[in-house]
C-alpha positions in Angstrom: 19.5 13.9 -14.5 19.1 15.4 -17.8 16.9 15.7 -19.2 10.2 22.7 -31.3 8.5 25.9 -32.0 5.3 28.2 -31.7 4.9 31.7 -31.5 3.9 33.5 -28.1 0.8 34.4 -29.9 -0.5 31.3 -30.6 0.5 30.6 -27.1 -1.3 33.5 -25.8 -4.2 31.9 -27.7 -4.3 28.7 -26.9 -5.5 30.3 -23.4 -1.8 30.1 -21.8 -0.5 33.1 -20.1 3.0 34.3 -21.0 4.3 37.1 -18.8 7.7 38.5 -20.3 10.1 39.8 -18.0 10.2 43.6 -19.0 6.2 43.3 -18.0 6.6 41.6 -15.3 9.3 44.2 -14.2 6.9 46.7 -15.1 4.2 45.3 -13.0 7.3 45.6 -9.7 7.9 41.6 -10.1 11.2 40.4 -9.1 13.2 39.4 -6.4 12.3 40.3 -2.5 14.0 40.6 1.1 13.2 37.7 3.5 10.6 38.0 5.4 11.2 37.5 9.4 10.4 33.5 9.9 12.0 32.1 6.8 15.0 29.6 7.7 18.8 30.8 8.3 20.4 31.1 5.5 23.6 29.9 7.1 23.6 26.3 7.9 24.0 24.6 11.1 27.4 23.5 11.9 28.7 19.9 12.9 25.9 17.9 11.0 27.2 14.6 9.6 27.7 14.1 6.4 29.4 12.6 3.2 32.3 11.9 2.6 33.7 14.8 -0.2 34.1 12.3 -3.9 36.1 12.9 -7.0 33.1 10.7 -8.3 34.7 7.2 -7.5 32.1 7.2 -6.1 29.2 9.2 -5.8 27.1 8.5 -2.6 23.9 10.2 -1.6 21.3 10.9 0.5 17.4 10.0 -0.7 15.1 10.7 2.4 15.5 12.4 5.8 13.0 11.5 8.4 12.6 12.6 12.0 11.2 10.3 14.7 11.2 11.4 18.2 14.6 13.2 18.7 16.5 10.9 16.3 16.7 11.9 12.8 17.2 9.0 10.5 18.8 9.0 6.6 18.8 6.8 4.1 20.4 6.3 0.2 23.0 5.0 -1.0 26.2 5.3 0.9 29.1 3.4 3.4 30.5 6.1 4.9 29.4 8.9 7.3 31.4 11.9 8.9 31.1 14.1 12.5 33.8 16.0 13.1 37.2 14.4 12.7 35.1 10.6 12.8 34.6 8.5 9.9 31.7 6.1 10.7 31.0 3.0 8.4 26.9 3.1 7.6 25.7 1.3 4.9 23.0 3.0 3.4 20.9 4.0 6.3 22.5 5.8 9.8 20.5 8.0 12.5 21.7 11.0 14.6 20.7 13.1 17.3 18.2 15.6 16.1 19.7 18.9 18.1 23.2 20.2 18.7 25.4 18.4 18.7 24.1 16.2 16.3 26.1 13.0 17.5 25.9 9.7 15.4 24.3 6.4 16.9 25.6 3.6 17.0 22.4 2.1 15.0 24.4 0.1 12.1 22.1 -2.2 9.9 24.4 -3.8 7.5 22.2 -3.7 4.2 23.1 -5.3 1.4 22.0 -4.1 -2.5 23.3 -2.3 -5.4 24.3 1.0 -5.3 22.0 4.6 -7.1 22.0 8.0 -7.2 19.3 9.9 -8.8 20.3 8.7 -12.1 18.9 5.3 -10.8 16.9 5.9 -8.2 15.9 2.2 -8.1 19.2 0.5 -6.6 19.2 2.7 -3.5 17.5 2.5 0.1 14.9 4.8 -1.3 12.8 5.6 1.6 12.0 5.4 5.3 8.8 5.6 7.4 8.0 5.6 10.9 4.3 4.4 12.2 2.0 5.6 15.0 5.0 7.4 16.8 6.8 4.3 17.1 10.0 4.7 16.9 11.7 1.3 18.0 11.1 0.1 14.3 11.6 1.5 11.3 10.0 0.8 7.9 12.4 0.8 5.0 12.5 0.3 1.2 14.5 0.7 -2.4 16.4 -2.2 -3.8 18.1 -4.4 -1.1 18.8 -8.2 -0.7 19.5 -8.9 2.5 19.5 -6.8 6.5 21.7 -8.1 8.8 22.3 -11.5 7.0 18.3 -11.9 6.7 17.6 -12.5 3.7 14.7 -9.8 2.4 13.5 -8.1 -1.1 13.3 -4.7 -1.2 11.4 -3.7 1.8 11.6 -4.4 5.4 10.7 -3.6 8.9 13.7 -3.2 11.5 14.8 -2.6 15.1 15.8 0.9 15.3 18.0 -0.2 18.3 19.5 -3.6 16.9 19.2 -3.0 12.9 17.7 -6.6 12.8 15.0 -7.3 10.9 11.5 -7.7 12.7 9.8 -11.0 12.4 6.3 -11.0 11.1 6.3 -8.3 8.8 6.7 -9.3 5.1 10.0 -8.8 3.4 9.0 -9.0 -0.6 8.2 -6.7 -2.6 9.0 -8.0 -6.6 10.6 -4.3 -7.5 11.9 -1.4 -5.8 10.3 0.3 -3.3 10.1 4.3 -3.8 8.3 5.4 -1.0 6.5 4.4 2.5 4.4 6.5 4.2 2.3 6.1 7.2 -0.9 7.4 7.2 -2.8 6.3 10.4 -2.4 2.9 10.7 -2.1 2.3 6.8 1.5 2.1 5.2 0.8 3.6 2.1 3.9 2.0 0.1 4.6 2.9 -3.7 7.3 2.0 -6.5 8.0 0.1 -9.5 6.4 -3.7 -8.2 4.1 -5.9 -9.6 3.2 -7.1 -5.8 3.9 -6.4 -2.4 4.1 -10.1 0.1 1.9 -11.8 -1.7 -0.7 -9.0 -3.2 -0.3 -8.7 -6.5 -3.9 -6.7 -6.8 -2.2 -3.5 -5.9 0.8 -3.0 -8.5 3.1 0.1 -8.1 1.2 1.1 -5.2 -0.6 -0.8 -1.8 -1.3 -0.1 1.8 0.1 -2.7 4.3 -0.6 -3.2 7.7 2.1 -2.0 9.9 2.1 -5.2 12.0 2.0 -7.8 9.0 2.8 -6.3 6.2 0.3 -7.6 4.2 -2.4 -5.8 2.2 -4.6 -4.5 4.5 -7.2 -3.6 1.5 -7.5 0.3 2.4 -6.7 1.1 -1.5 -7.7 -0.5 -5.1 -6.3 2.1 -7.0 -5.9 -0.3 -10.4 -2.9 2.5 -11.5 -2.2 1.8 -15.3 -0.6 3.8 -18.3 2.6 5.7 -19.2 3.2 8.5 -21.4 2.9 8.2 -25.1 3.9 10.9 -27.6 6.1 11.4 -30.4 10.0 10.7 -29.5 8.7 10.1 -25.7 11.7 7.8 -24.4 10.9 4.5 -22.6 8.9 5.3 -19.6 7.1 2.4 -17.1 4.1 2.5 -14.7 5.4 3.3 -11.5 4.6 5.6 -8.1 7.5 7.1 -7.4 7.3 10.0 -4.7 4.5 10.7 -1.8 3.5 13.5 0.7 0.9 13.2 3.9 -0.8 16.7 4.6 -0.1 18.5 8.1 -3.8 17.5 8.7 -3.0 13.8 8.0 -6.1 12.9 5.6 -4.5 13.8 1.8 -1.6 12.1 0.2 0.2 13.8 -3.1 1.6 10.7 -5.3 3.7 11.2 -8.3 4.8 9.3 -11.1 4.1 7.6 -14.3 0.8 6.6 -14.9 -2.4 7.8 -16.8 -5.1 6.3 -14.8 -6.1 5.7 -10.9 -8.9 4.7 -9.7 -10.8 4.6 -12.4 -10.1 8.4 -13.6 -7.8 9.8 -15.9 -4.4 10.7 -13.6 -1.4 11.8 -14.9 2.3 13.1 -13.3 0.5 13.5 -9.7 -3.1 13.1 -7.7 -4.7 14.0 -4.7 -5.7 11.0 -2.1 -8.4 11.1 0.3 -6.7 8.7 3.0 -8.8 10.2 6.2 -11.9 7.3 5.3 -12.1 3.9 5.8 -10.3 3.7 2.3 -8.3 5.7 0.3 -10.0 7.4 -2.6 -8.5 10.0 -5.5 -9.7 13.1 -5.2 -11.2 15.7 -8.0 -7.9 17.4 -7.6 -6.1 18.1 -10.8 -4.6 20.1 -13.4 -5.2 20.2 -17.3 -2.0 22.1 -17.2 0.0 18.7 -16.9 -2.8 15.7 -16.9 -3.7 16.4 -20.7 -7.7 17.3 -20.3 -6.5 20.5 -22.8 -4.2 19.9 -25.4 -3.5 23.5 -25.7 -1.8 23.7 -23.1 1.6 22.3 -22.8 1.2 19.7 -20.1 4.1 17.2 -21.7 8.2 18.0 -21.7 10.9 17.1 -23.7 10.7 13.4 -24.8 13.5 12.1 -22.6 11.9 13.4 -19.6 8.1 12.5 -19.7 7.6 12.0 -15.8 8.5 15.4 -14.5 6.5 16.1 -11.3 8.8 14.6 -9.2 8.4 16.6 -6.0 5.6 18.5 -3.9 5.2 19.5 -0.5 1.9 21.5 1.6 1.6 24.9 2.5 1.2 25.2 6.6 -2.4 25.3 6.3 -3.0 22.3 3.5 -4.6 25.2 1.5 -1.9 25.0 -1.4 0.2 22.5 -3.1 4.4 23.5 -4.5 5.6 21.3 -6.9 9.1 20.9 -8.5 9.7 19.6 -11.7 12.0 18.3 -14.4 11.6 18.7 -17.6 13.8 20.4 -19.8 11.3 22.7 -21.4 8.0 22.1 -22.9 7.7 19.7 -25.8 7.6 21.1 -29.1 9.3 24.4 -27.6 12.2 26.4 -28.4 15.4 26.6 -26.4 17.7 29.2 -25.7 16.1 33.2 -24.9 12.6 32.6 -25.1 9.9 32.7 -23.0 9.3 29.0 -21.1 6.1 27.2 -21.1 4.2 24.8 -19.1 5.9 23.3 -16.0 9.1 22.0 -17.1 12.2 22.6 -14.8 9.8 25.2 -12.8 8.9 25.6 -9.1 4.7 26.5 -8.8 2.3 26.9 -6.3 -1.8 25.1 -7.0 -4.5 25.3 -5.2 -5.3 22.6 -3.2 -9.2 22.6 -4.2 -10.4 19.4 -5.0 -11.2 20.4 -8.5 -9.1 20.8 -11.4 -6.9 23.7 -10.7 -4.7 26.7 -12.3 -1.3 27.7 -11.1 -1.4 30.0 -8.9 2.0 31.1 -10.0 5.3 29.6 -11.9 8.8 30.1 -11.1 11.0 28.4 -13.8 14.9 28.1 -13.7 15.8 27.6 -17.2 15.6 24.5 -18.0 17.7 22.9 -14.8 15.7 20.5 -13.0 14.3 20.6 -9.4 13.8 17.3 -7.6 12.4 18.3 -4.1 10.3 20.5 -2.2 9.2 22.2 1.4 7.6 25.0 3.1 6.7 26.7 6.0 4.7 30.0 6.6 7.0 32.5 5.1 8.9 30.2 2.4 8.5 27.9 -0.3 12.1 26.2 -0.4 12.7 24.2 -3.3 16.2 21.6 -4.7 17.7 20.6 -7.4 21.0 21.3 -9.2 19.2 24.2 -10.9 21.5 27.2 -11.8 19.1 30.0 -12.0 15.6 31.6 -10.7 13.2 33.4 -11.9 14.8 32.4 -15.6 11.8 32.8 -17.6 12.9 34.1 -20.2 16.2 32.0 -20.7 17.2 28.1 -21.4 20.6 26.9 -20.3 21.3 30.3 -19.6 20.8 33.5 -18.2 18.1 35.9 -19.4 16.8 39.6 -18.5 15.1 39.0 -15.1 16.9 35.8 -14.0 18.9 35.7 -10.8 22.0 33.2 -10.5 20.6 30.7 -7.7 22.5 27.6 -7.4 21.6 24.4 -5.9 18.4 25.6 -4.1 15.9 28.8 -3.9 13.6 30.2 -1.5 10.5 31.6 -2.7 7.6 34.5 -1.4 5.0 31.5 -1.2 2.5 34.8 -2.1 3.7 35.2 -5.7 7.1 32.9 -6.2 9.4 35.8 -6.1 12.9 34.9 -5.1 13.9 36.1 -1.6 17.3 38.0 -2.0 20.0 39.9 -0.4 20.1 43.3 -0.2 22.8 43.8 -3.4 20.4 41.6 -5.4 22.3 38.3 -4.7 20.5 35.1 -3.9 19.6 34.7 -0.2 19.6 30.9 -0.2 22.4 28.8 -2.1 24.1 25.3 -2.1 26.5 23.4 -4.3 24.8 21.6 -7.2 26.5 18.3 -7.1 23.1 16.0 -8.7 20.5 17.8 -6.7 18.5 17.9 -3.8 17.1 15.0 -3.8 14.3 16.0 -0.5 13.9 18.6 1.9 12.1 18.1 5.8 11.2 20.8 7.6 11.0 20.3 11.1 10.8 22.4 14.1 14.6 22.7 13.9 14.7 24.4 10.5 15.0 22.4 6.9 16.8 19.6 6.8 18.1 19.2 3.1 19.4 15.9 1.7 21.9 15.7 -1.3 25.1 14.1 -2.8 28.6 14.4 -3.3 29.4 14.9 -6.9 32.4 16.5 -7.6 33.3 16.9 -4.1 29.8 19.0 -3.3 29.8 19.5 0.2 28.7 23.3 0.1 26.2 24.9 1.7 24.9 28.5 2.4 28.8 29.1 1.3 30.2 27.1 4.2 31.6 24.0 3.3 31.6 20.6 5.4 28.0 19.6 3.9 28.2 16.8 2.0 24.6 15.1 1.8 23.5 16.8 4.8 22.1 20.6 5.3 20.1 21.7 8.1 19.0 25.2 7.5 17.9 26.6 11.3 15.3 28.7 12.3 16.4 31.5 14.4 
């Protein structure tokens, strides 16, 4: 995906900080050893994956899931590879968790148009597992039919047979983005008017896990899009979510400029550990617009750019990666970047309105996922650089060459590097890193195959599939 002109002393200001790179330099910014704890940066070997593509076609993985010692992936794809075995999978296959990471014979047949990130709506988007049961498995994007059953866009189904489960409802009038389970809610969010028969909840609803129907734990009435000068077109929708470690706050992005009842824009906070779900004071007015000096919109053809988050450990701070391009109304090229387009950031989690805590942009390349852990903030996308303030579609004093992913000091955003000054963590571009998991194992990162991208770490054979192990 792909994603104007003021002077750093009006930017300076207008109340935004600018940090140039020979004072951040000054100040002993820059890029950092590893600490003990952070993930290997070499990747596991004989995962499954993709199957290398000259682009005829592209496949990819959208979501990796783990339920019990299964993992389970889902996108938009018909083949899968272990070893010297091709395996037909359409668009949703699971595997053994640990070594050596053998392929079940779990083979829905699901029919729908194919997607990649540049249309993330004709894809088996998401997957979601509730109350540790993992003999069924909750899916969505933009399918037609599961096994010869007939079903629209979202589905519950035996994680032994593939078959569709009778009883839960199988409508949903546009793609589904996202499921997640929070208790006994399945908090479900996308692009439709209504969900098997609720049409009170557009773009996002919770269902009951045995019915599928509303189960009326959120009325969030979610409404707006972004409006500015050369914006391109850009619906309503919820389009990516994340349940804290603690279990009772959900992140939701997308497009939209009101939720429940308050002015929302890009992402908000849920409260989902009450009898209903409520938004939370959490937000930012550097992207939801409460101060127009600063510069919470991007470049007009990408308006919805907070497209990923994840939680620290401890739920105490909130990492999001964005698109972008660059600020709107910004220059290009070597000069300092703005706001929080094409930039990896740390926020409070305070439910208040909230400053950075610190910004890590890459030069205008987008990131599209996110994940941490203790000792790392691990971000993907098919960025080129880190630490790039100073630089747009290219290289600037301070940046360091960071392909495909970076791992950041979640302390101050520095990138961890080797010990000549290299990158610690890279990965083939290909579209981008579409999500990250990180599990006990170590972080699981999903992808594509573009251009034959299949590298990771430097070691090839990793195609869609990356698991990054803890020591």
């Amino acid at each position: 995906m792909r994603k104007y002109q003021i002077a750093a002393a009006a930017v300076a200001a207008a109340g935004v900080m600018v940090i140039s790179t020979s004072a951040a330099q000054a100040q002993g910014a820059g890029g950092e050893p590893p600490p003990a704890g952070v993930v290997s940066a070499t990747p596991a070997s004989g995962t499954p994956h993709l199957k290398s593509s000259d682009n005829n076609p592209i496949r990819q993985i959208h979501q990796l899931v783990q339920c019990g010692n299964t993992m389970y992936a889902v996108g938009s794809f018909s083949q899968i590879i272990k070893g010297s075995t091709t395996y037909t999978r359409e668009n949703v296959f699971s595997f053994q968790a640990t070594k050596p990471y053998t392929v079940s014979s779990w083979a829905p047949t699901i029919v729908g148009t194919q997607g990649t990130t540049s249309d993330t709506s004709d894809a088996v988007n998401t997957i979601a597992f509730a109350n540790g049961d993992c003999a069924h498995a909750y899916i969505g994007g933009k399918f037609t039919s599961i096994n010869g059953t007939t079903v629209a866009n979202i589905a519950e189904i035996d994680t032994t047979t593939g078959n569709v489960v009778a009883g839960f409802g199988t409508k949903a009038s546009g793609a589904v983005q996202t499921i997640v389970a929070a208790g006994n809610h399945l908090l479900v969010g996308g692009n439709f008017a209504g969900v098997n028969g609720d049409t009170a909840d557009p773009y996002m609803v919770s269902l009951s896990p045995t019915t599928g129907k509303s189960d009326g734990f959120l009325h969030l009435n979610i409404s707006g899009n972004y409006q500015y000068p050369g914006v391109s077109t850009n619906p309503t929708h919820v389009y990516n979510q994340q349940l804290s470690h603690g279990g009772t706050l959900d992140l939701v992005e997308g497009d939209f400029t009101s939720v429940g009842g308050v002015p929302r824009q890009q992402i908000f906070m849920l409260n989902v550990g009450g009898s209903s779900a409520s938004v939370t004071g959490w937000t930012s007015a550097e992207w939801d617009g409460s101060d127009p000096s600063q510069p919470y919109q991007c470049v007009g053809i990408e308006p919805f750019y907070i497209q990923a988050a994840a939680w620290s450990p401890d739920d105490s701070t909130v990492y999001i990666g964005t698109t972008g391009y660059h600020a709107n109304g910004y220059p290009v090229g070597q000069t300092p970047r703005q706001g929080l387009c094409d930039a990896a950031a740390a926020f409070p989690a305070d439910q208040t309105s909230v400053q950075h805590k610190w910004v890590n942009y890459t030069g205008c390349d987008s990131l599209y996922s996110a994940a941490a852990d203790a000792n790392g903030a691990y971000f993907g996308g098919h960025e080129r650089w880190s630490m790039n303030a100073n630089g747009c579609d290219g290289l600037a004093n301070g940046g360091y060459d960071a392909p495909g992913m970076e791992g950041l000091d979640p302390a101050n955003g520095n990138l961890y590097v080797n010990p000549d000054g290299t990158a610690y963590y890279t990965r083939d571009r290909g579209l981008g890193a579409d999500d990250m998991l990180t599990t006990s194992a170590g972080l699981w990162i999903a992808s594509d195959n573009q251009n034959n991208t299949n590298q990771c770490g430097g070691k090839s054979g990793h195609a869609g599939i990356c698991l990054l192990p803890y020591a």
